[in-house]
Each structure stands twice: as structure tokens, then as C-alpha cells.
Backbone as CSV, one residue per row, in Angstrom:
resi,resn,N_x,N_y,N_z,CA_x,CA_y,CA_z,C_x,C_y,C_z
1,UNK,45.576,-43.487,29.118,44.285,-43.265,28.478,43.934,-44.479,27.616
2,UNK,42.621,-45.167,27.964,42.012,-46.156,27.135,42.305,-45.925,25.349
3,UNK,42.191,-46.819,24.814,43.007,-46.145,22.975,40.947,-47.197,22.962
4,UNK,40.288,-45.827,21.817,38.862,-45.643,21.555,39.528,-45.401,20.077
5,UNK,38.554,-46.393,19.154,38.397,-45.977,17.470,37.591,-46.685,17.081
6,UNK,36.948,-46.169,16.059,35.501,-46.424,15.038,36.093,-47.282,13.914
7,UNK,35.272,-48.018,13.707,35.957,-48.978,12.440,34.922,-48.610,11.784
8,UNK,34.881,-48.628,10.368,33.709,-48.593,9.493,33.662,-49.156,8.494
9,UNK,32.572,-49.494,8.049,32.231,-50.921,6.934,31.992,-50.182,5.793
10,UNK,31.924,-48.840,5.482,31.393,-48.422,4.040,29.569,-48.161,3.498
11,UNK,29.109,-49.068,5.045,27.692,-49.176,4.768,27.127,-47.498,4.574
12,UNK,26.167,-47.716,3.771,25.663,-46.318,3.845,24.895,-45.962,5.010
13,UNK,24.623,-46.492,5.592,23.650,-46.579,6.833,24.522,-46.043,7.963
14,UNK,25.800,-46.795,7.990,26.542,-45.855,9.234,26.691,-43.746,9.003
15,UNK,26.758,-43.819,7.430,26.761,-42.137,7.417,25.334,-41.730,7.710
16,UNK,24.107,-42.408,7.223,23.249,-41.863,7.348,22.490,-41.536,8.540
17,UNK,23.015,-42.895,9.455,22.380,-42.985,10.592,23.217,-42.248,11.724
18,UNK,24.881,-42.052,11.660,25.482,-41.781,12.427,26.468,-42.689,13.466
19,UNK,26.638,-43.722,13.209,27.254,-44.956,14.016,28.366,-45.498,13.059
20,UNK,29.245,-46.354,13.605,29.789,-46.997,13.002,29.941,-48.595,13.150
21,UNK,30.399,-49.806,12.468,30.185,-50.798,12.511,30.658,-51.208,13.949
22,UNK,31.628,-50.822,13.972,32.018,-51.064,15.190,33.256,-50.375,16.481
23,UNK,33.294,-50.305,17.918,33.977,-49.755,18.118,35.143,-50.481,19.108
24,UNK,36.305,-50.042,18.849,37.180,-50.944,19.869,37.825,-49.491,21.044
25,UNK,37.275,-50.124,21.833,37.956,-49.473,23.586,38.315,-49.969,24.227
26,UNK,40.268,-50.281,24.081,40.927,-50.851,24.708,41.056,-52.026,24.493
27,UNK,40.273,-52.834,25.281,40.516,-54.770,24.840,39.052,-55.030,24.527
28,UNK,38.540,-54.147,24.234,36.637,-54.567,24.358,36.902,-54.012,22.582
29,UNK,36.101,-54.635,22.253,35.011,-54.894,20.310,33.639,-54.872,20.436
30,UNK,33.125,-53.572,20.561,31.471,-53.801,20.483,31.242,-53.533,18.694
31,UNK,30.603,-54.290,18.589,29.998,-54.446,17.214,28.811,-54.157,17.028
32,UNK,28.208,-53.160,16.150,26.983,-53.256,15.978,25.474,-53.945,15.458
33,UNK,24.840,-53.768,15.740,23.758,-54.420,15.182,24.032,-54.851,13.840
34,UNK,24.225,-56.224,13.605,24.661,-56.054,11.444,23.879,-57.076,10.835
35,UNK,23.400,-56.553,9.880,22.086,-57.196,8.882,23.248,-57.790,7.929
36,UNK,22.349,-58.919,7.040,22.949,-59.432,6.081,23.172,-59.300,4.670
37,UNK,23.074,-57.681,4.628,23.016,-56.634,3.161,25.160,-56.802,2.762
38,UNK,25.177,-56.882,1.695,26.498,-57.040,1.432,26.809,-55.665,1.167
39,UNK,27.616,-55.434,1.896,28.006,-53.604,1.844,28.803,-53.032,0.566
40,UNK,29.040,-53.803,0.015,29.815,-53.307,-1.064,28.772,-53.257,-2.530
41,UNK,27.627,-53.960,-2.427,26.583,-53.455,-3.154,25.321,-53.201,-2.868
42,UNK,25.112,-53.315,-1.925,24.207,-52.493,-0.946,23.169,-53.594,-1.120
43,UNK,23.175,-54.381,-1.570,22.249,-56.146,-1.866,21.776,-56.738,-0.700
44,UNK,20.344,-57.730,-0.575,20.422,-58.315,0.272,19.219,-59.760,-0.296
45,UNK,19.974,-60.297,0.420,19.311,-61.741,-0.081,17.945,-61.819,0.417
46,UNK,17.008,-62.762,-0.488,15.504,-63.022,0.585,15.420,-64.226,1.648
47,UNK,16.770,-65.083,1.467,16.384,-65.931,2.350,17.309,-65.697,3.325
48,UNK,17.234,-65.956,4.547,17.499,-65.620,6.270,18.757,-66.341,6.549
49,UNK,18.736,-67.861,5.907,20.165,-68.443,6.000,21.545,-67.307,5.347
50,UNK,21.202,-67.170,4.057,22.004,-66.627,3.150,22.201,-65.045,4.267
51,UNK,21.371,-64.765,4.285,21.310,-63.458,5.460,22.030,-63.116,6.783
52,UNK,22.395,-64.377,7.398,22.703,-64.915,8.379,24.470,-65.015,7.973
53,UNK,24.449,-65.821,6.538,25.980,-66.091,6.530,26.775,-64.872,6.223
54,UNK,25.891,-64.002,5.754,26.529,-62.227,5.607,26.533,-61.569,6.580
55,UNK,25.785,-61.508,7.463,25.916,-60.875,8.827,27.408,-61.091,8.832
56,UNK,27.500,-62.455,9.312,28.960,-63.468,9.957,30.424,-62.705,9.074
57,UNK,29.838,-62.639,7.867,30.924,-62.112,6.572,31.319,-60.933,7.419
58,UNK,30.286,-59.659,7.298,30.322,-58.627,7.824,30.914,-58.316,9.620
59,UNK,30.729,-59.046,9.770,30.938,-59.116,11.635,32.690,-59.625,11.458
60,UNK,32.967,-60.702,10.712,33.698,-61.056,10.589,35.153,-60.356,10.160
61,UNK,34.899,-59.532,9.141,35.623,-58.236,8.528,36.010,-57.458,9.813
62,UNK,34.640,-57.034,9.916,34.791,-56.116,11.721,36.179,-56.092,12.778
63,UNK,35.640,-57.665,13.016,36.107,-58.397,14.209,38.560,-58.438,13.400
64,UNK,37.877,-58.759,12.135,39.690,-58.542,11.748,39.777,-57.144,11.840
65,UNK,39.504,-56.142,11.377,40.028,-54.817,11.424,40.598,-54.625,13.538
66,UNK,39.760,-55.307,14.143,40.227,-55.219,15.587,41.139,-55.872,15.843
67,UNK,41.736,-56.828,14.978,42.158,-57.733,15.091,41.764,-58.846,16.171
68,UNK,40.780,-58.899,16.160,39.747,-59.904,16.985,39.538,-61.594,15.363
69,UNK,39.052,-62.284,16.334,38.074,-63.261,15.372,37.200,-63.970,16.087
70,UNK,36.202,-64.679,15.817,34.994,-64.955,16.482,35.524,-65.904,17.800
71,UNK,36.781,-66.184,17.752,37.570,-66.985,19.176,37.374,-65.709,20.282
72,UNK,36.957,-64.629,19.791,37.335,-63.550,20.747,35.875,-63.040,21.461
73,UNK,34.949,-63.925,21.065,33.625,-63.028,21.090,33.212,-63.775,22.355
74,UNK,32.624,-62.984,23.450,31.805,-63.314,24.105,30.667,-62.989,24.633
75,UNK,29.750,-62.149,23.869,28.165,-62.359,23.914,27.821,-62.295,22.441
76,UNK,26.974,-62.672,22.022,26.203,-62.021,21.293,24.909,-62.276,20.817
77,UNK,24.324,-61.619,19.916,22.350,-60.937,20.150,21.950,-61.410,19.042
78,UNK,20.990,-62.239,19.164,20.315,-62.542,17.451,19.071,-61.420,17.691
79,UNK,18.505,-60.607,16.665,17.500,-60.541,16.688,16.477,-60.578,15.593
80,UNK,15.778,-61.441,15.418,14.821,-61.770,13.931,13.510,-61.146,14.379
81,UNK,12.512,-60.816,13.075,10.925,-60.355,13.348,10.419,-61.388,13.231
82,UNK,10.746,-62.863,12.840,10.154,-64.282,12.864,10.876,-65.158,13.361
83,UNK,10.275,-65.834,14.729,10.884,-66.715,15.311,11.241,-67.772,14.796
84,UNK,10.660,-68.444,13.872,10.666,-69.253,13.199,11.364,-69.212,11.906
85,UNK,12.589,-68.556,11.911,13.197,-68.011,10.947,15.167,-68.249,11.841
86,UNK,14.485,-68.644,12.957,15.544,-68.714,13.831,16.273,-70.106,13.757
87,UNK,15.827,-70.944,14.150,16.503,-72.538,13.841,16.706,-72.681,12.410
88,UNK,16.496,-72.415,11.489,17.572,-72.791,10.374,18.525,-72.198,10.083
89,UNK,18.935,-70.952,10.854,20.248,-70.342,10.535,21.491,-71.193,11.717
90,UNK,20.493,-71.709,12.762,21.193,-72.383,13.594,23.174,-72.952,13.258
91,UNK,22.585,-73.993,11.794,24.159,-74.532,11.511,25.026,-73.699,11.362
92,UNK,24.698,-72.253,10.741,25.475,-71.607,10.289,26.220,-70.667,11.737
93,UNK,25.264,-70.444,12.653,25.655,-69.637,13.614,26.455,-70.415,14.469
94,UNK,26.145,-71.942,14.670,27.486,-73.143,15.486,28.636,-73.200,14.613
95,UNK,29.041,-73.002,13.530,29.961,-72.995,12.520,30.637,-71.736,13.331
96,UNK,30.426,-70.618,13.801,31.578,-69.669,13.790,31.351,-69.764,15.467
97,UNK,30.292,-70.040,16.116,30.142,-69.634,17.390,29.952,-71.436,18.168
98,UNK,29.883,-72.258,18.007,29.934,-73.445,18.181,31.106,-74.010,19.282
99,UNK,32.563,-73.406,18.769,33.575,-73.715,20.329,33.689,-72.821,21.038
100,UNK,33.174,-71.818,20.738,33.450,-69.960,21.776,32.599,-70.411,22.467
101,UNK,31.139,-71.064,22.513,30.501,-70.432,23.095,30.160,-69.565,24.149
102,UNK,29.601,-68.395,22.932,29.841,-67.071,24.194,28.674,-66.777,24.796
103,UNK,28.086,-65.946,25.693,26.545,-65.672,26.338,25.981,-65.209,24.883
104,UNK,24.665,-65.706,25.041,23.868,-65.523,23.555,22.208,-65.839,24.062
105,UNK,21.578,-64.738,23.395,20.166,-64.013,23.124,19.792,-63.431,22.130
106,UNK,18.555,-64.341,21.685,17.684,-64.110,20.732,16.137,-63.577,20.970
107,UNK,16.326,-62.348,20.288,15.426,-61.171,20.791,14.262,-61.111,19.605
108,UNK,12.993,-61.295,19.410,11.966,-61.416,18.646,11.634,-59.781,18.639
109,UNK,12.186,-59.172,17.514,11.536,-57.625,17.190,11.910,-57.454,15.699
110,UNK,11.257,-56.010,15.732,10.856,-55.573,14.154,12.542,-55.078,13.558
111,UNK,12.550,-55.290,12.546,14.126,-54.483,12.433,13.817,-53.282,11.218
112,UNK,14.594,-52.468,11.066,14.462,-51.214,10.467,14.256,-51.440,9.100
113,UNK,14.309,-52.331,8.313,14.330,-52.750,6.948,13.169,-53.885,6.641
114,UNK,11.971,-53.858,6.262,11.482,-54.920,6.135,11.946,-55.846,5.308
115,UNK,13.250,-56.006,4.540,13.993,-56.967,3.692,15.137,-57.775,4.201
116,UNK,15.335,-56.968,5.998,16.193,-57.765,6.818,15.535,-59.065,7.358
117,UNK,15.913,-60.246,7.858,15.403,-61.013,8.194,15.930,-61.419,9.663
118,UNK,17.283,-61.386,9.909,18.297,-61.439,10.875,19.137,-59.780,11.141
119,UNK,19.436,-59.497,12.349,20.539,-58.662,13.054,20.996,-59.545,13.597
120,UNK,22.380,-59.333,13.780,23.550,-59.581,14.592,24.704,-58.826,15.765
121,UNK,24.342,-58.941,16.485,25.496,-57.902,17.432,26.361,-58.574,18.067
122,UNK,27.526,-58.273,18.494,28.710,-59.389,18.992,29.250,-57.806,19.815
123,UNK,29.602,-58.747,20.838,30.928,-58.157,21.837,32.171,-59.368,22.013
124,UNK,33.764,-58.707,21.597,34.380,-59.326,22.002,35.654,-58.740,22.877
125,UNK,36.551,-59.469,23.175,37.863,-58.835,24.053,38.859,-59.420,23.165
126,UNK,39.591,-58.834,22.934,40.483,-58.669,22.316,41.774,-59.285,23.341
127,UNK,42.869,-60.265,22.988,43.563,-60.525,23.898,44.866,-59.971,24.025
128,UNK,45.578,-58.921,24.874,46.572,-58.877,24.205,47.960,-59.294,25.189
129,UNK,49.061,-58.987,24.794,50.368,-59.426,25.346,50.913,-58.745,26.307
């Protein structure tokens, strides 16, 4: 039997909404959609870079509880409500995703928070022995 478990970030949003940050099934890490609100004070910055490097924080946490790290990721989803909000997070997103490069799409839609600026979603595989 595949080994399935929920990781969870503390966000209030996973109780409210019903999801969790992320789930590992087997050698697969799907991660969810993750904004750049710092979960431990429920904060979120106004600018998109700073937004961007918390996603990564947050994804990042994730990806260790799987014991994954962004060496492990291979797709993942930008999605901003301003396109133009997209190339300056650029450095920050080649900084963790720059030698993986994994399949990657950036999706122009509204996100559930008008104080989000960036989502993030990652899938990775997990390697094991």
C-alpha cells in the first residue's frame, strides 16, 4: 500500500478551508497553492518580491517535512493577478529553482486574498533508496 500523509503548516486557512499544505504519496510531494503570508503571524508583506521569498520560506518548510528540497521539485505554477508583477520576483525564483529546472507555468488569475500578490504550487519526487 502507497504510504499517503498531510503535512500541515499551521495556516489558518488549511482548517478553514479544509486542505492541507501539502501531501506526500509515496515518492510524489504535491504542495499546495502557497501565498507569501508568514504563517506564524498570519502577516503579509505589500511588496510581491518579499511575497515571493515567503512563498519559497513556506514551500520550503513543506518540502523538509517530506524530506524533499527544491533539488526534488519538478513542476511548478506561478500564479499572480499582475503580470507585471512577474519579472521582478524572477531572481528570487532562479535562486531556489535556477539548477532544477523543473516544468514551470505562470498562470495570470485572481487569487483569494486581494493582499496576495504571488501563489506558488510545486510538485516534487522524493528520491529514495
Amino acid at each position: 500500500m502507497t504510504e499517503r500523509h498531510a503535512i500541515l503548516s499551521g495556516s489558518t486557512f488549511e482548517e478553514q478551508i479544509g486542505y492541507a499544505r501539502a501531501v506526500v504519496d509515496g515518492d510524489w510531494v504535491h504542495v499546495s497553492g502557497t501565498t507569501g503570508f508568514d504563517y506564524a503571524t498570519m502577516t503579509i508583506s505589500d511588496d510581491v518580491v518579499e511575497q515571493a521569498e515567503q512563498c519559497l520560506r513556506n514551500i520550503e518548510a513543506a518540502l523538509a517535512e517530506a524530506d524533499c528540497t527544491f533539488a526534488d521539485v519538478v513542476r511548478v505554477r506561478y500564479m499572480l493577478p499582475d503580470r507585471e508583477d512577474f519579472e521582478p520576483c524572477w531572481p528570487v525564483l532562479r535562486r531556489c529553482f535556477g539548477s532544477v529546472r523543473p516544468a514551470a507555468t505562470m498562470l495570470m488569475c485572481g487569487l483569494s486574498d486581494p493582499r496576495m500578490k504571488i501563489e506558488i504550487e510545486v510538485y516534487a519526487r522524493r528520491v529514495t533508496a
